[in-house]
C-alpha positions in Angstrom: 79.8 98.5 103.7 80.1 100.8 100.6 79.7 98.9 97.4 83.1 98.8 94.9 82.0 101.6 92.5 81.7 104.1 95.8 85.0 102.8 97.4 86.4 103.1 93.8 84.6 107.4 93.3 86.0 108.0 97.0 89.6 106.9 96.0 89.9 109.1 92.8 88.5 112.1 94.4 90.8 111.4 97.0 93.9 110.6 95.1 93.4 113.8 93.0 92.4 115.8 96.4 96.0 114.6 98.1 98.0 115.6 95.0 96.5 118.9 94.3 96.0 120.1 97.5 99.9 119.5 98.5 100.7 121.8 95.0 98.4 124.3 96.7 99.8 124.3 99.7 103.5 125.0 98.3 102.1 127.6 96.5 100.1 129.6 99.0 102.7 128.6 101.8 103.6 132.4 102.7 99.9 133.3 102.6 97.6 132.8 105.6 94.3 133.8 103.9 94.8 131.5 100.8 96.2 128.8 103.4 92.7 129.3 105.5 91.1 129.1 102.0 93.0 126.0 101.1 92.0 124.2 104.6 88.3 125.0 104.3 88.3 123.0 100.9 90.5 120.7 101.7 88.2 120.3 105.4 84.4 120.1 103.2 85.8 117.8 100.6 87.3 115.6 103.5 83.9 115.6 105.5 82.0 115.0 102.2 84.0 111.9 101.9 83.8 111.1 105.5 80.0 111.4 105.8 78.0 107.7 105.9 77.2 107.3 103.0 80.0 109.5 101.2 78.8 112.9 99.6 80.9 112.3 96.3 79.1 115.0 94.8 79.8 117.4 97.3 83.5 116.0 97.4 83.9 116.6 93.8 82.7 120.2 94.2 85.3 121.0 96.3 87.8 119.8 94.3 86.5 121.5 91.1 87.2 124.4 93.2 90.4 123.8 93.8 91.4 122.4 90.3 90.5 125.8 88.9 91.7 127.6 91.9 95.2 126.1 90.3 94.5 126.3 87.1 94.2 130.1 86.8 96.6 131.1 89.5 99.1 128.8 88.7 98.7 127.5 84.9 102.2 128.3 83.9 103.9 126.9 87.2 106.3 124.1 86.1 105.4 121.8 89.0 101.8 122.2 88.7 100.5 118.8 88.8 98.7 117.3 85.2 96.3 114.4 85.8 97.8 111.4 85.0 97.2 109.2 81.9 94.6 106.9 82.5 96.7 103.8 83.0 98.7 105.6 86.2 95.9 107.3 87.4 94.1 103.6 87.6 97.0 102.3 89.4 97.5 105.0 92.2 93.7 105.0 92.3 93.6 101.4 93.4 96.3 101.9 95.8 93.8 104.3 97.6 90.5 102.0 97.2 92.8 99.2 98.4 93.7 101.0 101.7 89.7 102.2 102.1 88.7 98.8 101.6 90.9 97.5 103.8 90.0 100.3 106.5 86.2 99.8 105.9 86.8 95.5 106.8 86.7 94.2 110.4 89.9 93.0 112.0 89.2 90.0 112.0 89.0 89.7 108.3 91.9 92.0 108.0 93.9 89.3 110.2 92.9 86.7 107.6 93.6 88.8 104.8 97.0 89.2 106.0 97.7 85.8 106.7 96.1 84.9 102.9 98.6 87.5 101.8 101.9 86.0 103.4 100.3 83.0 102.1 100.6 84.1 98.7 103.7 85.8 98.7 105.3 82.6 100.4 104.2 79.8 97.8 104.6 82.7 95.1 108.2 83.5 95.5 108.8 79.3 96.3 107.4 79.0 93.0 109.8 81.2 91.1 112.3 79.6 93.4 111.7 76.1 91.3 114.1 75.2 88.1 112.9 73.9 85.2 110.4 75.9 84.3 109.7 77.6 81.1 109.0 80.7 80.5 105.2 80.8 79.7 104.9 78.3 83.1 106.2 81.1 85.0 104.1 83.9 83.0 101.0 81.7 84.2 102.5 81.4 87.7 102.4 85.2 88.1 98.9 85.9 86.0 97.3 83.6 88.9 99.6 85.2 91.6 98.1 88.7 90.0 94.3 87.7 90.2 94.5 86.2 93.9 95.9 89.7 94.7 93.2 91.7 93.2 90.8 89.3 94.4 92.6 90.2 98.3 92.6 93.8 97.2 88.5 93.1 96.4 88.5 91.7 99.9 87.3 88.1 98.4 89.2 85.7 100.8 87.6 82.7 99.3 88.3 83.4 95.6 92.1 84.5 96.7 93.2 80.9 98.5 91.2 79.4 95.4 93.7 81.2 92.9 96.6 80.4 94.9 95.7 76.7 94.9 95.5 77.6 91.1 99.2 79.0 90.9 100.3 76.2 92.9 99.1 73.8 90.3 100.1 75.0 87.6 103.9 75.2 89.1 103.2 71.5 90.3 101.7 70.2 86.8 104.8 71.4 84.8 107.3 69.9 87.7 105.4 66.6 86.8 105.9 67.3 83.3 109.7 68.4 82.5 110.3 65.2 84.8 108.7 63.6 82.9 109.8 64.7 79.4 
């Protein structure tokens, strides 16, 4: 299985590929020969990151081609996509390594993962559910809710049902103490 760092290279490649390559084709839409050019790179960078292991090099040639492709034919256009600042690029980029991940696991781990997941979302939203809590209980509540989804997005079963037993203690430890207070 491809390591983190490679599943993380495929997603921005891809993300970028997906974006750009849908501006393209709005702009070339009454065009068949930059259509057919738009397929081929659209085809090699696809296969690139296809191939076992990925060609991320080759994948990221292609789409050098095509950001300058759009960059000199379409600089001015008001809808030409900009990349993202680095903080929404990170976050639509780890939507795409979570569903590569998740495609890359065998379904019987993705079946657990799913039942971890409900698990999570269950005590999660029981816990926010609960009166009496303060406000920093509940910010800690949804920091440990945070890390046991990463840790399912990293496909960690183990260290997510360990953070959720760690969210539901800190929910049960503060019951135990505005009771008693």
């Amino acid at each position: 299985m491809a390591g983190l760092y490679e599943v993380w290279q495929r997603a921005e490649v891809s993300r970028r590929l997906d974006v750009l390559s849908g501006f393209v084709a709005m702009c070339v839409a009454g065009d068949d020969d930059a259509r057919g050019r738009l397929a081929q790179l659209v085809a090699g960078a696809d296969a690139a990151l296809s191939a076992s292991p990925a060609d991320l090099v080759v994948a990221s040639e292609y789409l050098d081609e095509l950001v300058w492709w759009a960059e000199t034919e379409w600089a001015e256009h008001p809808y030409r996509p900009v990349e993202a600042r680095p903080d929404e690029a990170d976050r639509q980029t780890r939507d795409y390594a979570k569903d590569l991940r998740h495609a890359a696991l065998p379904v019987p781990i993705r079946d657990e993962m799913g039942r971890v997941e409900l698990s999570l979302e269950v005590r999660f939203l029981a816990l926010c559910r609960q009166s009496g809590l303060d406000c920093r209980t509940r910010q800690d509540i949804f920091y440990v809710a945070g890390r046991a989804a990463m840790a399912l997005d990293l496909g960690h079963l183990e260290a997510a049902e360990r953070e959720i037993r760690r969210m539901e203690q800190v929910g049960s430890v503060e019951q135990r103490e505005s009771r008693c207070g």
